[in-house]
Every structure is written in structure tokens, then in C-alpha cells.
C-alpha positions, 0 to 999 in steps of 0.5 A: 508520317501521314497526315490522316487523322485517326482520334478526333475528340471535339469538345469532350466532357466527362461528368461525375456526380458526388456522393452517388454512380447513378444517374448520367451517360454511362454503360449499359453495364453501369446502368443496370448496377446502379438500378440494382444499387437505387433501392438499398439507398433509399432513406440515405443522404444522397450528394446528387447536387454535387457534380465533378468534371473530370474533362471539360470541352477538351478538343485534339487531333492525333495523326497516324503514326505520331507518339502522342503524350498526355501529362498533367498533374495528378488528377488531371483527366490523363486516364479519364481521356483514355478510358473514353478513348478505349470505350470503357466509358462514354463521355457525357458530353463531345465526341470521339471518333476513331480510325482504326482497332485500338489496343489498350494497356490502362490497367493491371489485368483490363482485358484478361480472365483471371482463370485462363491462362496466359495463352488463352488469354493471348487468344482471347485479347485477338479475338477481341479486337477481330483477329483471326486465330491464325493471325493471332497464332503467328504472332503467338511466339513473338508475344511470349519471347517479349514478356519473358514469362514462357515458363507461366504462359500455361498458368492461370493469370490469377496467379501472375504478380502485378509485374508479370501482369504488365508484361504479358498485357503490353506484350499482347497490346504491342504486337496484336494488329491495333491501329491505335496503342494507348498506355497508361503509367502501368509500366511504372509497375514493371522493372526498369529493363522491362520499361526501357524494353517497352519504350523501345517497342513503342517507338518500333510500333509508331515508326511501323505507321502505328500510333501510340498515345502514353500516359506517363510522369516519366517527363525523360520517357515522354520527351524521348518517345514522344513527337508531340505532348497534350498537357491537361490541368484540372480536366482542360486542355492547356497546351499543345504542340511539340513533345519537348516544348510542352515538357518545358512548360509543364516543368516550369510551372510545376515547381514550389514557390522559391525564393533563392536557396529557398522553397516554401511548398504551398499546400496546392502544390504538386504532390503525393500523399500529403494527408498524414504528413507534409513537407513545408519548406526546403532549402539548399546550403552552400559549404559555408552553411549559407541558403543557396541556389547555386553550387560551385563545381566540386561543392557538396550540397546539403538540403535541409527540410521541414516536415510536419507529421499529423499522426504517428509513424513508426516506419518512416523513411526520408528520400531524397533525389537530385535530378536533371531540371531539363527533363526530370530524370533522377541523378542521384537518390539517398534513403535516410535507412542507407547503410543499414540505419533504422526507420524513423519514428516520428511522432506528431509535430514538426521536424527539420532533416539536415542532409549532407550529401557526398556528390560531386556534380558537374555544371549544370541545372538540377532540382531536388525531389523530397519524399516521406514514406513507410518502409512497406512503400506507402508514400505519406507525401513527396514533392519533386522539383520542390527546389531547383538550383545550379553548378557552375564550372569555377571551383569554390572556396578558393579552389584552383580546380574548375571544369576545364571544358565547353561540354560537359558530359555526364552529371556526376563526378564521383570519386576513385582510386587510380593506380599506375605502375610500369610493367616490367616488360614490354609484349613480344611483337604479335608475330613473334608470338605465332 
């Protein structure tokens, strides 16, 4: 890896003003609108004292070739950083430099024209960042096999799901001739062999000399893909350094506040929704029905929870995940319409859940993800990590069986019929069946 810098942000900032989109550094583009837009608001309140920065003397250096990742909560300034970095804004105050074409994937369908297709847009993407038609023609065929939707490509991308989107827009992205690859968390959008084919690729393009920086709440993806990690809080840089040491510290930290078996969940912490529903504790019990953090090998846990609903639900739907506490990637996730059960009306008040669950895990560290949401697939809140706890390798209750080795391979240990029966004859030698 060279140690040549291409992005340098040196005391960055990026201000909004409330209430109003005029006024401040931005593009000509907004400018103009905004000039538009000033006569219609005159005689209306205008908020222009209020003042939001969304970064704040953020500074960083990427070297060419590294797989950066930008993590932080919800709201921190991920997207805003790369909206400066890919020039679709101007920070209002620090600077950028960078070295080099830069691809972008920030937004489904940034960059394409609803009315061309997929192959003019291709050519219009290249043609953007400088290229020649010929060497846009070279890698035409690559591009199209990557996205999987040759049967579309003459189609107008108006038409395309946000799924296809997605696919051709990182196609295009990852095998133009960019210097520079910045991915927001759109890949959530696509399906979970498209996004392992995605990583994949990033991980090719950076070991060509390319660097990449990924947005991502895929804690796993990032401490995978990425060799170093900048995590933002509220718009400022708080940490820096190796990919998997920041992972660590940002998981440490963006837990409930837990008392053994136990979690109360503050309104400030981490979540999505939160407006017309809210999880306010959660709670581990053991088989003896005792508030537990820890788990013998072979117990089943329970989690009970205590929701408060503001406005009515006709549609809701409990999820409950378990995932690996090093990493955040899920073991395991049940739905409370499992098995074909109805969705859940919940008028306003306060409900507790009680979830037993028939999961067998093997020693480790795990943690608890709680969500409410419709069955449409609108999140009214869920929380991950609200609760963490242990399995241990002895057997509870009294049990003889434990878990007899040093490593421990896997995270479930399901149940399964073996069966065993002599065969009735033993197979001819190989030669005597020539």
C-alpha cells in the first residue's frame, strides 16, 4: 500500500440553517432555487437564527489504496462527509483535496437519467468522469454480467426497481476508471448475494491500488472489508485508527444502559423510529425464570420487553434478533407472525412481550436486537444491542453435558435426527466393478 494521500479534509464543516435553504456556501444550482424560492416566503416566519452543523472541524487522511469505513450512529455526518467528498456539496467551511477520478454510489439512481436506459446510462456515467467511449466500450461487458440485468439494460431505468438501481449504479461505479470509490449504505438496498458480491469487489478494487471509502451499519462488512475506520458522533470526529479497533469501541459504547439481565433503554439511545412507539426495557430470564446475564451451554433463553405504543397499530410486528456481540452480525431472528400468526393490534399503552425461544447456543458473547415494526416494513422503533449476555461451556440445571472443546466453532447448535443402520452388504472392491 503506498503511503501517497489522495482525500485530505483539514478542518471541515458543513452548516445548515433551520427552517430556511437559502443563505450560506452551497451550488450555483442551489443558489438559483433558492433566489427563486425567497419571494414566495416573504410574510412567513422564517427560522434563519437557528443554525445546524452537521460537521464540525472534522480532519482525516486516506492513503491510496486503503478500505476506509465511516460509522456512527444515525445522524452523525457519514453521508454528509461524502456528499462533500463527491462534490454534490461545498463544505461551508476546511477544505478537500483529492487525487484522483472519483466514482460515487451515495443514492439510489445519483448520476442516471430516468429516461435513458441502462446502457446510455453506462456511457453517460463514463463520459462523466472523463472517459473515452472506447474505454468505457471495453468494460461495457463486464459491467452488464456484474449487475445481472442484461435482459433490462435496453430499458429506460425509470422503470428499474430500487434493486436493479443499485445494481447497475455500483456495477458501473466499481469497474469505471475511478481513483477513488465512495459507498453509502444503498447496498442495504440490494439482496444479500448482490451485497456479498459488492464486498467482494470492493476488496478487488482496493487491492488493484484503488481506494474505497464505505459507509455502512454492517459493523461485520466493515471490520471484513475495511483496514482502517473513522467513527463520527454528532458531526465530530471521535476516533481513528484500525478498522476492527474502532469497530470495538463503537459497539462498546452504543449499548442500553444495563444492569445484569437487565436494560433500561434511555431515550437518547441509538435507535430507529422511536416517534409513535418506544422500547423502554428489556430483560433476559434464565430456565428458572431469574434476570440473567449469562447462559449455561444448552439454555434457552427467554427475553421479556416493555414497549409503549402512542398511537394506534393495527399491523405491528415484534422482531427479535441475537447477534454475535464482537461484530454485530445476526445468529439468529424470530417474527411474532412466525408460523403464520396474525399481526398485532396494539392500541395506546404500555405492553410487556414474553419470548421463549427454542435456540441452542454455543459458548460465546451475544446481544439482543428488539424491533417493532408494520407489516408494510415501516420501523416504528428497534433498538440493537439493547441487551448483551454470555453462554458458557458448563451445562445448567444440573445437566452432565457441557461443551467439551477449547474452540468453539459456529454459534448454534440446533437439534437433529440422526439415524444409523448396517448395510446389508459391503461394496464390491472397485476393480471387480471394471
Amino acid at each position: 500500500m503506498s503511503n501517497e494521500v489522495v482525500i485530505r479534509v483539514e478542518e471541515v464543516g458543513k452548516r445548515y440553517r433551520l427552517g430556511t435553504t437559502y443563505g450560506g456556501a452551497g451550488l450555483l444550482s442551489e443558489r438559483l432555487g433558492n433566489a427563486l424560492r425567497r419571494p414566495f416566503r416573504r410574510g412567513k416566519q422564517r427560522a434563519e437564527s437557528g443554525e445546524f452543523w452537521a460537521l464540525r472541524n472534522v480532519s482525516l487522511d486516506v492513503e491510496r489504496g486503503q478500505v476506509v469505513g465511516l460509522i456512527g450512529r444515525n445522524g452523525a455526518g457519514k453521508s454528509t462527509l461524502l456528499k462533500l467528498l463527491s462534490r454534490i456539496t461545498l463544505p461551508t467551511e476546511g477544505r478537500i483535496e483529492l487525487q484522483g477520478r472519483v466514482g460515487t454510489l451515495l443514492e439510489v439512481g445519483t448520476g442516471f437519467h430516468g429516461e435513458l436506459t441502462g446502457r446510455d446510462n453506462i456511457f453517460l456515467n463514463g463520459t462523466i468522469l472523463g472517459m473515452r467511449r472506447r474505454e468505457i466500450a471495453a468494460r461495457y461487458e463486464d459491467i452488464v454480467e456484474f449487475s445481472g440485468i442484461a435482459r433490462f439494460i435496453d430499458t429506460p431505468v425509470k422503470r428499474y426497481s430500487s434493486g436493479m438501481f443499485v445494481r447497475l449504479a455500483f456495477a458501473v461505479a466499481a469497474h469505471l476508471e475511478t481513483d477513488i470509490l465512495l459507498v453509502d449504505e444503498v447496498l442495504a438496498v440490494g439482496d444479500t448475494d448482490f451485497q456479498r458480491k459488492c464486498l467482494g469487489k470492493m476488496q478487488e478494487v482496493a487491492e488493484g491500488g484503488r481506494t474505497v471509502v464505505f459507509v455502512s451499519h454492517n459493523m461485520a462488512a466493515v471490520q471484513r472489508l475495511c483496514n482502517h475506520a473513522f467513527l463520527l458522533e454528532s458531526g465530530r470526529l471521535v476516533r481513528a485508527g484500525r478498522g476492527d479497533d474502532v469497530v470495538a469501541a463503537y459497539l462498546e459504547e452504543a449499548g442500553a444502559d444495563q444492569l445484569g439481565g437487565e436494560a433500561t433503554i434511555a431515550p437518547e439511545t441509538h435507535r430507529v423510529g422511536g416517534e409513535d412507539a418506544r422500547l423502554l426495557r428489556i430483560a433476559l430470564r434464565g430456565p428458572a425464570g431469574v434476570r440473567t446475564d449469562h447462559l449455561n451451554y444448552g439454555e434457552r433463553p427467554t427475553v421479556e420487553a416493555t414497549f409503549e405504543i402512542s398511537k394506534p397499530v393495527d399491523d405491528a410486528m415484534l422482531e427479535l434478533g441475537i447477534s454475535d456481540a464482537a461484530d454485530g452480525s445476526r445468529v439468529a431472528t424470530v417474527h411474532s407472525t412466525d408460523g403464520g400468526r396474525a399481526p398485532l393490534g396494539l392500541e395506546p399503552g404500555v405492553y410487556t412481550i414474553i419470548v421463549e425461544i427454542a435456540l441452542a447456543l454455543l459458548p460465546g458473547e451475544f446481544a439482543i436486537d428488539m424491533g417493532l415494526h408494520r407489516i408494510g416494513g415501516q420501523t416504528l422503533d428497534a433498538v440493537e444491542r439493547a441487551l448483551r449476555f454470555s453462554v458458557s461451556r458448563t451445562g445448567g440445571l444440573g445437566s452432565t453435558e457441557f461443551w467439551p472443546w477449547p474452540t468453539v466453532r459456529g454459534q448454534v447448535r440446533p437439534d437433529a435426527e440422526w439415524s444409523f443402520a448396517p448395510s446389508d452388504a459391503l461394496p464390491a472392491p472397485l476393480e471387480a466393478r471394471q
